[in-house]
C-alpha positions in Angstrom: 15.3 20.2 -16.0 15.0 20.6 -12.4 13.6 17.2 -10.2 12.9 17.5 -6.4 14.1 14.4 -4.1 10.8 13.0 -2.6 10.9 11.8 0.3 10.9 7.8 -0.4 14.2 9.0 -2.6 16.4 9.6 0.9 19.7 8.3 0.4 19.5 7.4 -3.2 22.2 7.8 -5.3 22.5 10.0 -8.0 22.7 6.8 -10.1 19.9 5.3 -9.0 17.8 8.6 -8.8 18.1 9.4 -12.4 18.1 6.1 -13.9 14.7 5.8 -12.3 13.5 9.2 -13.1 14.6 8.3 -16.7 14.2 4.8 -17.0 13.9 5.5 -20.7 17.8 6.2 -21.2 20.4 4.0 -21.1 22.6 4.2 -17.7 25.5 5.0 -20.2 24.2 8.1 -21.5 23.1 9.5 -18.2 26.2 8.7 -17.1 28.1 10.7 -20.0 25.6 13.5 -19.0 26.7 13.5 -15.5 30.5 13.8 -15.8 30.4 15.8 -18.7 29.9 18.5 -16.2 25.7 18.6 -16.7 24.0 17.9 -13.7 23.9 19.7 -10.4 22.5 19.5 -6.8 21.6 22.5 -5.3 23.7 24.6 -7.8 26.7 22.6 -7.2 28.5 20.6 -9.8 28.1 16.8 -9.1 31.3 15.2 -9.7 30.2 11.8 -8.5 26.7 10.2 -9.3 27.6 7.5 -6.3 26.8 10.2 -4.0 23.7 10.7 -1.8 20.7 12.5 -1.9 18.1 13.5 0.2 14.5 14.9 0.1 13.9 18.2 -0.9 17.2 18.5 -2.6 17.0 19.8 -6.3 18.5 17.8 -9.4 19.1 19.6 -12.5 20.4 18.2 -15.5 20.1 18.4 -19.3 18.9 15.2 -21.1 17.9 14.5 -24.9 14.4 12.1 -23.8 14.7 10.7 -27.3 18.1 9.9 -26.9 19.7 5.9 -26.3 16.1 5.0 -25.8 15.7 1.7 -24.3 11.7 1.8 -24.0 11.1 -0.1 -27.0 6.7 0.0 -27.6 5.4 -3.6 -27.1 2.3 -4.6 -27.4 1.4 -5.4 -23.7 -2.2 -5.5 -22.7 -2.4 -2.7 -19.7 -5.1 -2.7 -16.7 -5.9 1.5 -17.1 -8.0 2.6 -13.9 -7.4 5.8 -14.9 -6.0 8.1 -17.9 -6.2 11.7 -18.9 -4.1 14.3 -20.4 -2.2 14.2 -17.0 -1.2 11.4 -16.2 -2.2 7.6 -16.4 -3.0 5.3 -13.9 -2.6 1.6 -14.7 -2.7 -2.1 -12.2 1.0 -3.6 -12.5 0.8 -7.2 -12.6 3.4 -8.9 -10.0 6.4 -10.2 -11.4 6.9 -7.0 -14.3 9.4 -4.4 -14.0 8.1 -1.1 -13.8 10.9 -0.3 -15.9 14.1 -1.7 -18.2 17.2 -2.9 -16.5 20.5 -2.9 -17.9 19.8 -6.8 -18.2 16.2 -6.7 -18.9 15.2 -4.8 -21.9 11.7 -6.2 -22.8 8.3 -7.1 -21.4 8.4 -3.9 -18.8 5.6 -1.9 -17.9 7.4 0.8 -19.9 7.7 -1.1 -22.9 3.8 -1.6 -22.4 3.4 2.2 -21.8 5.6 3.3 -24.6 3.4 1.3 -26.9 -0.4 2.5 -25.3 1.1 5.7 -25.7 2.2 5.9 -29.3 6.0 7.1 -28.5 4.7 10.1 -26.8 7.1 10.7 -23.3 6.0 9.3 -19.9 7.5 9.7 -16.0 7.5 7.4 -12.8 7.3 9.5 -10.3 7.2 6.1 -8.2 7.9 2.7 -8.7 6.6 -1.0 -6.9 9.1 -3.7 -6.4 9.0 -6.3 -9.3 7.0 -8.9 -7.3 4.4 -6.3 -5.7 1.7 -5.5 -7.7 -1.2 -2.9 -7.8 -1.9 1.0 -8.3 0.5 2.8 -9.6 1.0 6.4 -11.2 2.8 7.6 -14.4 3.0 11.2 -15.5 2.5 12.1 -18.9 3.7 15.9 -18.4 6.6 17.1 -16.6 4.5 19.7 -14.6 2.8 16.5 -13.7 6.0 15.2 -12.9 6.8 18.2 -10.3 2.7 18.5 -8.9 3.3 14.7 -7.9 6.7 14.7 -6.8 5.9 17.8 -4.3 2.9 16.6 -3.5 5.0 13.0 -1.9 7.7 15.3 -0.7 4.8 17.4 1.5 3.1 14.5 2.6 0.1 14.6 0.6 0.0 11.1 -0.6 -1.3 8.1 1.0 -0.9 4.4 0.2 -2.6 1.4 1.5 -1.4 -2.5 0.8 -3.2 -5.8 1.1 -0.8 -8.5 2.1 -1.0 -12.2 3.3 1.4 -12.8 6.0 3.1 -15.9 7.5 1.6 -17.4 10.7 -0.9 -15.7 12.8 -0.5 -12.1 13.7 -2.1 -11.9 17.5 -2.7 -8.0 17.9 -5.4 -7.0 15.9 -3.5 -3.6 15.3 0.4 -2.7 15.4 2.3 0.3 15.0 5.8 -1.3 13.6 8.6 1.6 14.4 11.9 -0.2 13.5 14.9 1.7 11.8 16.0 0.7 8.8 19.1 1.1 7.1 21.8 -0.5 4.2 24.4 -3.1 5.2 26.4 -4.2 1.8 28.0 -6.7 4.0 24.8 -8.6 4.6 22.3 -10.3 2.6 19.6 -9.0 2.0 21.6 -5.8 2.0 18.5 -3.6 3.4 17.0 -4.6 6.8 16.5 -3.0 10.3 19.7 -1.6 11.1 20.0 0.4 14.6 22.2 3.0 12.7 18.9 3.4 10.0 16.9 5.9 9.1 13.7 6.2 11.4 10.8 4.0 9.8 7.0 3.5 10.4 4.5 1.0 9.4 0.6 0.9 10.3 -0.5 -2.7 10.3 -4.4 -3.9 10.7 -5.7 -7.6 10.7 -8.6 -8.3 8.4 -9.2 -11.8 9.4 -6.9 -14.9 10.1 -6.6 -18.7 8.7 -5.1 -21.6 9.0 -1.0 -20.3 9.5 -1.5 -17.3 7.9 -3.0 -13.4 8.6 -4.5 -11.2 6.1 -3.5 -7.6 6.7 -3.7 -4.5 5.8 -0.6 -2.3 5.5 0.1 1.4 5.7 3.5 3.0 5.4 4.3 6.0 7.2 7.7 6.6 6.3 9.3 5.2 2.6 12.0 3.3 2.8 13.3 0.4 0.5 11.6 -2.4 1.3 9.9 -1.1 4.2 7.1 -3.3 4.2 8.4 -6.6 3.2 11.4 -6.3 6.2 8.9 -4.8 8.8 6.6 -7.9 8.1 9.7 -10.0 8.9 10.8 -8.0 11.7 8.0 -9.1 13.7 8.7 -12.6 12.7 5.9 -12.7 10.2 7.0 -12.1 6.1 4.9 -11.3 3.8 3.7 -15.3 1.9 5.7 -15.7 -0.8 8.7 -12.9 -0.1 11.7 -14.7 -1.5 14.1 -11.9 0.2 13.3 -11.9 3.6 11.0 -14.8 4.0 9.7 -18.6 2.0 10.0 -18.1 -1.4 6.7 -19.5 -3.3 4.8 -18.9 -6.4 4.4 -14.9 -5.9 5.0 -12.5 -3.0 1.4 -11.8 -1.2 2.0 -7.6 -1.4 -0.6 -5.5 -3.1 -0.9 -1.5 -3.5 -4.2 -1.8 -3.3 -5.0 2.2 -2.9 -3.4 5.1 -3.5 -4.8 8.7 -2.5 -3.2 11.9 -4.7 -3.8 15.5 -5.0 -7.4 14.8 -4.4 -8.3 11.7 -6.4 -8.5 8.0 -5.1 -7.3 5.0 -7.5 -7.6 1.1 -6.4 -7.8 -2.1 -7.8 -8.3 -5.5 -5.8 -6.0 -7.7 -5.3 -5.0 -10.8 -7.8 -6.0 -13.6 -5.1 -8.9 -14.9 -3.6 -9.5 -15.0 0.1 -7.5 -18.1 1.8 -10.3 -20.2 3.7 -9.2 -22.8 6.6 
């Protein structure tokens, strides 16, 4: 099976690239697959699944999809906006996993998935942080699969967030351009790092309360975290952010429309306007 690296996959690991591709397999068996001499970048044997990747590159490697399953069906009730023979397009609560962790086996939006769609085989072609919630896609075919993942790899997909931000945000526009980059020495690992990869956020002011701005967000580039550490760049995190701002009941991010390959999916977001 071949899998291009999208552009939001820059600098992954091989690790984390295919236990996210196949976040129905167990990290051991992917593992197994990888230095049992079955996967290869480019045409080139990958001896190490710690190394990096970067967009356009080409993945290929041999998996059983039935095999050490950890996307046990459970009977989850699922917000569908959308579903054909393609692909599905559901409303992720805030606070679920898009996926199983090696810790966290249960109550995932792939457990939900797995059980809506009666065992039959499913692909993330992206993922939302555990806190953010809103639209998001899942292929049910792996020509889906590619169409999407070329189709964020050329630029053809565009993604808008509602968020509540801390304090009052004066311009009513801003162009946020601030690198951002890994440092395993710091915490939170991921911030704006001079020696980062170039990264881009559109940010628009839909009105503003008492200490706190309602915005909309558009990311240009797709970095980890890009949002939440751009918001606190300019000394305003998103409400809520437990990483890089005051943690609180939920973190105030929402996906609240995605455009793909011709078709428009949103759903509002989970919380009422904040009056004075």
């Amino acid at each position: 099976m071949d899998l291009i690296v999208a552009r939001e996959e820059d600098r992954l690991s091989v690790k984390t690239f295919l236990t996210r591709r196949f976040s129905g397999l167990s990290q051991m068996y992917l593992r197994a697959r990888v230095y049992q001499g079955h996967c290869f970048l480019d045409g080139e044997l990958v001896e190490n699944w710690g190394r990096k990747l970067k967009p356009g590159q080409i993945v290929s490697i041999e998996v059983d999809l039935e095999a050490a399953t950890s996307r046990k069906p459970e009977a989850i009730p699922l917000e569908i906006l959308f579903e054909d023979e393609h692909r599905i397009v559901v409303a992720k609560p805030g606070g679920m996993l898009v996926h199983p962790t090696m810790h966290v086996k249960t109550g995932t939006l792939a457990n939900a998935l797995a059980s809506h769609l009666k065992g039959a085989r499913f692909w993330f072609p992206h993922r939302l942080d555990q806190e953010t919630s809103g639209v998001l896609v899942v292929a049910k075919t792996e020509i889906e699969l590619r169409s999407i993942t070329r189709a964020w790899e050329s630029g053809q997909v565009a993604k808008l967030y509602l968020a509540v931000l801390e304090g009052t945000v004066e311009p009513d526009e801003l162009l946020i351009d601030a690198p951002i980059g890994r440092d395993p020495e710091a915490k939170p690992a991921w911030g704006v790092r001079a020696s980062g990869k170039p990264a881009q956020s559109r940010l628009r002011v839909t009105s503003r309360h008492s200490n706190m701005t309602h915005v909309q967000l558009e990311p240009i580039t797709g970095r980890t975290n890009q949002l939440r550490i751009h918001c606190a760049h300019i000394g305003h995190p998103i409400l809520g952010d437990r990483l890089y701002g005051t943690p609180g009941s939920r973190m105030f991010l929402h996906a609240h429309q995605l455009s793909l390959l011709g078709q428009t999916y949103q759903t509002p977001p989970p919380w009422q306007l904040f009056e004075d």
